[in-house]
C-alpha positions in Angstrom: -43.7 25.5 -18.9 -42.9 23.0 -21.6 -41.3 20.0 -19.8 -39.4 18.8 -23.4 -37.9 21.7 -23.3 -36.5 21.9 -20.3 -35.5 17.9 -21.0 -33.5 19.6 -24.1 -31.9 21.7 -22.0 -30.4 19.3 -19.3 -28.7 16.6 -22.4 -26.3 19.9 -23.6 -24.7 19.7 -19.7 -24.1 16.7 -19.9 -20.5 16.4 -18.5 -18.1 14.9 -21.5 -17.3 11.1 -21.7 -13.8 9.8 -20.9 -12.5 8.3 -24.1 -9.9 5.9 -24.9 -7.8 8.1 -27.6 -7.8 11.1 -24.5 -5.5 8.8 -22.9 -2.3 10.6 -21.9 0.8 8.5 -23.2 -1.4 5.8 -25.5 2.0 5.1 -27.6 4.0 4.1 -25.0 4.3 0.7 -24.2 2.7 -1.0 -21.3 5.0 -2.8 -18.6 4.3 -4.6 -15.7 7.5 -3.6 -13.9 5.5 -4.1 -10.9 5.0 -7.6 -10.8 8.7 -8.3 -11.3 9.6 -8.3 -7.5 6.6 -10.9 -6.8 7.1 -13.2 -9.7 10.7 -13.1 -9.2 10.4 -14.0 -5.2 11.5 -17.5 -4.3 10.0 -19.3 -1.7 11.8 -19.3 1.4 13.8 -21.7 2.6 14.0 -21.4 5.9 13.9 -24.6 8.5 10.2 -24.4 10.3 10.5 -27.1 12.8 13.9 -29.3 13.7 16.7 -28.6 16.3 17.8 -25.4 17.1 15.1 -23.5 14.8 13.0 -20.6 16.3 9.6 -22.4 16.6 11.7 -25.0 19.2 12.7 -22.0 20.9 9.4 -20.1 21.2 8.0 -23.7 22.5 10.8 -23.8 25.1 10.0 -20.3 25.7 6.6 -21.2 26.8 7.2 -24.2 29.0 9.6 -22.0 31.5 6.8 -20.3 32.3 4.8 -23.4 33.7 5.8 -23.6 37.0 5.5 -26.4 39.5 2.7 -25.8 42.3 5.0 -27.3 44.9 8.6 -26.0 43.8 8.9 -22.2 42.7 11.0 -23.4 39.5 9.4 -23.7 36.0 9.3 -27.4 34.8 11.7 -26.9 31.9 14.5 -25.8 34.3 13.4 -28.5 36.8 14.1 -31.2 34.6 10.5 -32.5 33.7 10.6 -31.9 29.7 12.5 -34.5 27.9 12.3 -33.5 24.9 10.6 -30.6 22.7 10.6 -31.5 18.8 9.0 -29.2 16.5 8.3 -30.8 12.8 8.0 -28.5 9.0 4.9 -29.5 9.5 5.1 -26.7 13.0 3.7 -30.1 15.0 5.2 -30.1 18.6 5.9 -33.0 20.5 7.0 -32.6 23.9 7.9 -35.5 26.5 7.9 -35.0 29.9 7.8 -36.4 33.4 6.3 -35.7 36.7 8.6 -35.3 40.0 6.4 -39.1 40.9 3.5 -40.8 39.5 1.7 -39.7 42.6 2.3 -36.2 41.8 -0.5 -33.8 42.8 -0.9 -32.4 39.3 -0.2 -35.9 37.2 -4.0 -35.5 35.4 -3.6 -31.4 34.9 -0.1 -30.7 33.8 0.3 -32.6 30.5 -2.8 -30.3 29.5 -1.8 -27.1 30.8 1.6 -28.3 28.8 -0.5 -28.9 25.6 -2.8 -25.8 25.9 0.7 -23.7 26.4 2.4 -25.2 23.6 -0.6 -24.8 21.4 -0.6 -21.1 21.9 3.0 -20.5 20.9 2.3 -18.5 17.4 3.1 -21.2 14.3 2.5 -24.3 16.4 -0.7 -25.8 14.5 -0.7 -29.0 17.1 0.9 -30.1 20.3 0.9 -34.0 21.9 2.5 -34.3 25.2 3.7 -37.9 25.7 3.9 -38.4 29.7 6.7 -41.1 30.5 8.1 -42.1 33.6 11.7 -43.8 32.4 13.7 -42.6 33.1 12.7 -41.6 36.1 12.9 -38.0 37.4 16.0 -37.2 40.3 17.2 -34.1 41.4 20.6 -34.6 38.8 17.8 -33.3 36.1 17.5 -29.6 37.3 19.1 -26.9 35.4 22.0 -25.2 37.5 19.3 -22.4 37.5 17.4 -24.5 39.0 19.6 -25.7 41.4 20.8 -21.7 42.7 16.9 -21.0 43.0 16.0 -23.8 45.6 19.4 -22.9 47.7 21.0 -26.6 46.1 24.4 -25.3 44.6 
């Protein structure tokens, strides 16, 4: 057999080429309809951090379920958070106190506090600022609190 030949005989089946004037609708304009919505968008406005906003909450929402080794109430409703802010920059701060400064778990809680905080989704850091004024009393307990340890 004659090999050019059968070369010959495989460039006519060649499937056809796509070509620019086959295009279906080539006088119709072009639009890009679909990037309206996106370039249209505005940022949003929403608070990140601040009183009151969710991230606060979520961060709240993660300290009551710390609880104290030696009472069988979580240290938010206990009294022992201070404070809980939450910046736009989705930084927490929380301040807190121990029951004493003898407290059994005075050099772990502050991290477990920190670690739990920094696994609230949107928190990109936590510092926990330990303070002991004013000092911690009984008056600080959430009526929660209070019902759960038989006090009200």
């Amino acid at each position: 057999m004659d090999s050019s030949a059968d070369h010959t005989d495989m460039t006519d089946h060649k499937p056809p080429r796509a070509r620019v004037e086959d295009a279906v609708d080539t006088d119709a304009p072009r639009t890009r309809d679909y990037l309206d919505g996106f370039l249209a968008a505005k940022p949003a406005t929403d608070v990140v951090g601040g009183e009151g906003s969710d991230l606060q909450a979520d961060v709240i929402a993660a300290l009551r379920e710390i609880f104290d080794p030696e009472i069988p109430v979580n240290i938010y409703d206990l009294g022992l958070i201070y404070g809980v802010e939450v910046d736009d920059n989705r930084d927490a701060t929380v301040t807190m106190t121990l029951t004493t400064p003898h407290c059994p778990v005075a050099e772990t809680m502050p991290g477990e506090v920190e670690l739990r905080v920094m696994s609230v989704p949107g928190i990109r850091d936590a510092e926990v600022v330990l303070v002991w004024e004013p000092a911690w009393g009984p008056h600080k307990m959430s009526d929660e609190a209070r019902l759960e340890l038989g006090m009200l």
